[in-house]
N, C-alpha and C positions, 0 to 999 in steps of 0.2 A: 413179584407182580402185585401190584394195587388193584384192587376189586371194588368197583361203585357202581351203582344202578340209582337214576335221579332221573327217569322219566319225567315229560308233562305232566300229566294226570296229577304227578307226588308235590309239584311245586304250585299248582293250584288248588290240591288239598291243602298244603301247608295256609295259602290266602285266606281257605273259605274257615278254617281252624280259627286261624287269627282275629274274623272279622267277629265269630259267635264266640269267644270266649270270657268276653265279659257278662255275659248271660246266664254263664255257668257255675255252679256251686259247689259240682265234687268230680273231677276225673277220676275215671278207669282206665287205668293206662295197663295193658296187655304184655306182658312180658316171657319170652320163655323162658323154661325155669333150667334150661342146659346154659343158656349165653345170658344170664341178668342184664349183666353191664354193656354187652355191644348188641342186643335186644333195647337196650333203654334207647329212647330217645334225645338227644342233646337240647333241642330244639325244645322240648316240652319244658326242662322250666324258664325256659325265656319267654314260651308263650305262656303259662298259668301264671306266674306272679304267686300270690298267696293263696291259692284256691288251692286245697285240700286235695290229697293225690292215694287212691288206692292201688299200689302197683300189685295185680294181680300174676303170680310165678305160674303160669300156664305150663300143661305136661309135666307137671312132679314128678309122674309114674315114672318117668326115660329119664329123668334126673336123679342124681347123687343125691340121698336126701340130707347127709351131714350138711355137705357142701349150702343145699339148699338153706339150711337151717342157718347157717352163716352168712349167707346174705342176706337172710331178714334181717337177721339182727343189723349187720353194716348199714341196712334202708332205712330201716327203723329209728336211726339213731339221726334223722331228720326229724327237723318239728312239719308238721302238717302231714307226716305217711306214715300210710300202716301198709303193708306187707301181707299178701293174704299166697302161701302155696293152693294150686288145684289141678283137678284132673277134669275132662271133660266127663267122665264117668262118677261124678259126686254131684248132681243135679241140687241136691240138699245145699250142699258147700256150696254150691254157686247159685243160688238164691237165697243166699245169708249175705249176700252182697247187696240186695238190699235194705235191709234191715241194716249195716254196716254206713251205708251213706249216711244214714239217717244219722246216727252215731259218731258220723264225721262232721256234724254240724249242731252243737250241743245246744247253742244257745237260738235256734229257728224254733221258731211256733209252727207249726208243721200245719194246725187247722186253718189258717192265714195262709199256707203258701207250700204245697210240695217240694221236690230238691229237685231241679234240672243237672241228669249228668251228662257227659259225655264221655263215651268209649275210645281210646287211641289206641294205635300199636303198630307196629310193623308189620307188613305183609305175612300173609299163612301163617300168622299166631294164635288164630283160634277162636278171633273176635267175634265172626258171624256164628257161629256153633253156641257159643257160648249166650249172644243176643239171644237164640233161639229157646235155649230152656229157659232163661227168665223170664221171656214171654210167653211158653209155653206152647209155642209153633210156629211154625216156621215161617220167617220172617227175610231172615237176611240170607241171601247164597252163599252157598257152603262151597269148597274146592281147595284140593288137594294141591292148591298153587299159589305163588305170588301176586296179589295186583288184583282178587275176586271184586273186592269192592272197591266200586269208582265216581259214589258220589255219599255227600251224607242224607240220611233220613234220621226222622225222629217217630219215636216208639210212647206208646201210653204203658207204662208197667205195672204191676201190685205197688202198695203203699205209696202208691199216689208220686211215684218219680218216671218222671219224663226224659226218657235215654236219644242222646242224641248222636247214632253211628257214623263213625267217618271213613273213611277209605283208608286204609295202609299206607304208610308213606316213611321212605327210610332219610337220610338227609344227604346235601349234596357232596362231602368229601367226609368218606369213613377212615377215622382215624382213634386209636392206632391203625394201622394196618392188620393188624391181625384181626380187629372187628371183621371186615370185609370177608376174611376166610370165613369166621366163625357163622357168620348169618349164612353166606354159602351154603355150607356144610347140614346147617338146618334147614335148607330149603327155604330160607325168607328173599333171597335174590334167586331171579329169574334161571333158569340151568343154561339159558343160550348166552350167559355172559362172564360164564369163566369156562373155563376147560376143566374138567374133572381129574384127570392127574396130579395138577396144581392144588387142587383144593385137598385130596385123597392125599398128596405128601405129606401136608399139614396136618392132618389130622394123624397118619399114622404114624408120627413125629413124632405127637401127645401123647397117643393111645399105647405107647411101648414106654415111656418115662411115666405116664398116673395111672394106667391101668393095665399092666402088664397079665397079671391074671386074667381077666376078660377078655385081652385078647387070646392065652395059650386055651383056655377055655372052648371059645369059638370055632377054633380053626386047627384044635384037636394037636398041638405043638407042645413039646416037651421042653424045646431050649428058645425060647423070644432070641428073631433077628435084633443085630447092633441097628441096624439103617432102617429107617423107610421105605427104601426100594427093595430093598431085599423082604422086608413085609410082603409087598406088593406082588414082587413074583413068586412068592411061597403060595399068597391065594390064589394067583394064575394057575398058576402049576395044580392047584387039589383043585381045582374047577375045569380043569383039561383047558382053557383058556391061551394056546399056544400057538404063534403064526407060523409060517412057512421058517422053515430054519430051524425050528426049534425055540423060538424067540418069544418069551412070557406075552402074550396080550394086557398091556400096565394097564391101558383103557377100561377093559371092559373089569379088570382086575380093582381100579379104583372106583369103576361105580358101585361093584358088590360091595367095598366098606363100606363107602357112605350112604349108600342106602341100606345097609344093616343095621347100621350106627340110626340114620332117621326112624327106622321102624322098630328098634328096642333090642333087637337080636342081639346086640353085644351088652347089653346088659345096661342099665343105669349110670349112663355117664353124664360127670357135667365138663364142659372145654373152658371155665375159669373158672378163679375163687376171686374173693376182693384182695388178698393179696398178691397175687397176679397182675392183677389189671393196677393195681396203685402203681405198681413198679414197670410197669408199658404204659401207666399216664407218662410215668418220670422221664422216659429213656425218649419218647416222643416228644416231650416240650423241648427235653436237651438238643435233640435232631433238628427241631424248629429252628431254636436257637441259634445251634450251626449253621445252619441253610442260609439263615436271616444274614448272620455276620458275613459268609461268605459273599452273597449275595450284594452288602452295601460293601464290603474290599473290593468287587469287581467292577459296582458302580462307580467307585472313588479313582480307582486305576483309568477306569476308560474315561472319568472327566479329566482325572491328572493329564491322559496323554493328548484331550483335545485343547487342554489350554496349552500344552508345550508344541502344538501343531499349531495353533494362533497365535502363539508368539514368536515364533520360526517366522510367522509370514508377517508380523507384526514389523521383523529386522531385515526384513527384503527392502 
């Protein structure tokens, strides 16, 4: 199943993004620090151009911190970004992010002109929280959901930088496919637009091939199920979670992972590395590819048989 959420609201953030970004000097682009790469925005560097980008790894603490430590380096290894891990619990660490913009811009006269940034991110990444200790109170709404923010404002901050907050906005066809799971699964798309099942397969797919210990940990198991499903009714079953017949409740059995997994209880996990996703860019352009050629075969057949239908009526 393919998983997309491309509300209104996201397609005219994406506009009012477009219209002020030549204004702009240093983005903060929001990222979390479990899903880096289907977290990243597609869309952002088509709209930045060469403006300078601090991709901030939002939630270290629930992230793998090797793992993390490897996709700085992967981001890093762009000219114009730096890489900054944080936790919403390092109020320090994240008011070094101004001091950092400044930094991002070596050759500005600072007494001639402060830096205008702009905050991006995908919904429920942490933006607003985050606004609010650099300001130092509270400013932007906070909420444990996708989609809190639905228009931009701008903010006066220390060291003279002018924060300019936008709305969450995810892009209109998530691909690969497995992005769509993973934002899911972190709560950045809405919960009324996929089915929990679905998403709990996926991830307990993962979580038995990269983090097998964390799971027998968790859920107190001496031998890790082959399958996913078989996951799934082992937490039924030690949750008493069982309908009429006897028959595991997977439902209520796949929201307890995935909100274990959101709230930290399974421990430090991340759902990519950069070699992962190099190799689901590959297998995806290859899919592309196929679809495309199939697609102009079908085209070419169906003119082939209307010209041999006009020519039939051509020898009438």
């Amino acid at each position: 199943m393919s998983i997309n959420w491309f509300p209104g609201h996201m397609h005219k953030a994406r506009k009012e993004i477009a219209e002020v970004m030549p204004q702009v000097d240093v983005i903060i682009e929001m990222l979390d620090a479990r899903i880096p790469f289907s977290s990243e925005n597609p869309l952002v560097p088509e709209l930045r151009g060469d403006t300078p980008v601090i991709k901030v790894l939002n939630k270290a603490d629930l992230a793998d911190p090797e793992i993390t430590a490897r996709w700085v380096a992967h981001m890093e290894q762009e000219k114009g970004i730096k890489a900054l891990p944080l936790t919403q619990q390092q109020p320090d660490e994240i008011k070094s992010l101004l001091t950092l913009c400044h930094q991002m811009l070596p050759e500005r006269n600072f007494d001639l002109r402060g830096v205008r940034a702009m905050i991006m991110g995908i919904p429920n990444v942490g933006k607003s929280t985050l606004i609010n200790t650099l300001a130092g109170r509270t400013i932007a709404r906070t909420g444990n959901e996708a989609g809190v923010t639905k228009s931009q404002q701008r903010i006066k901050l220390d060291n003279n930088v002018i924060l300019t907050d936008t709305p969450g906005f995810l892009w209109p066809k998530l691909t690969p496919p497995s992005c769509g799971y993973r934002l899911a699964i972190t709560a950045a798309i809405k919960d009324t637009v996929f089915d929990y099942a679905d998403i709990a397969m996926f991830a307990a797919d993962y979580f038995i091939k990269a983090y097998p210990e964390r799971i027998k940990a968790r859920y107190q198991i001496s031998e890790l199920p082959e399958t996913e499903i078989e996951l799934l009714e082992l937490i039924a079953r030690q949750r008493a979670f069982v309908r009429k017949g006897g028959l595991a409740d997977l439902h209520k059995a796949s929201e307890i992972l995935v909100n274990e997994f959101r709230s930290g209880l399974l421990g430090r996990i991340t759902l990519e590395t950069p070699e992962m996703v190099s190799e689901e860019i590959v297998a995806a352009a290859e899919e592309a590819e196929q679809k495309a050629r199939e697609k102009a075969e079908r085209e070419e057949e169906r003119q082939a048989r209307a010209r041999r239908k006009y020519a039939k009526k051509r020898q009438k």
